[in-house]
Phi, psi and omega in degrees: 000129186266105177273354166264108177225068128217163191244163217308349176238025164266322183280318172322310177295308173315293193275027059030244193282341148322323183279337196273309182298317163346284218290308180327268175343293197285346184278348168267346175278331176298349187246300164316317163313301167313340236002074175305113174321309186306336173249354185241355193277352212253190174249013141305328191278164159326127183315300192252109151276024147292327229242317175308315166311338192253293210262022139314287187316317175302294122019280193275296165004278187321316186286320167334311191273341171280313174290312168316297188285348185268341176286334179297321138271041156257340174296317202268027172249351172259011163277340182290333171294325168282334163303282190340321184275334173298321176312000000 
């Protein structure tokens, strides 16, 4: 059973901007969360800026979970080079 099924450079790239959305997402829930005037002042902005900041945070979550599985196949494509090489 193959369990890597992407390939190396599809997964670099996942966590490649997975770790740039992290880091955005949470500098943006964090400012919401403050309600920072530059995102809460105008009468364009959110009604509840808490709630918007939690699913920024919720988000950043997603991208995590995305950056794990993409470091999990990259863990499983070098055990696979290494069984290869012992045969």
């Amino acid at each position: 059973m193959q369990l890597a099924f992407v390939s190396p450079g599809c997964a670099v790239c996942c966590q490649v901007l997975s770790v740039f959305g992290i880091i955005f997402l949470v500098a943006l829930g964090l400012l919401f969360n403050a309600e920072v005037e530059e995102l809460t002042g105008s009468t364009e902005d959110p009604v509840n800026p808490k709630e918007v900041g939690h699913a920024c945070f919720l988000a950043a979550a997603i991208y995590a979970a995305f950056f794990f599985c993409c470091s999990c196949q990259q863990f499983v494509r070098k055990a696979d080079a290494r069984r290869a090489r012992r045969l």
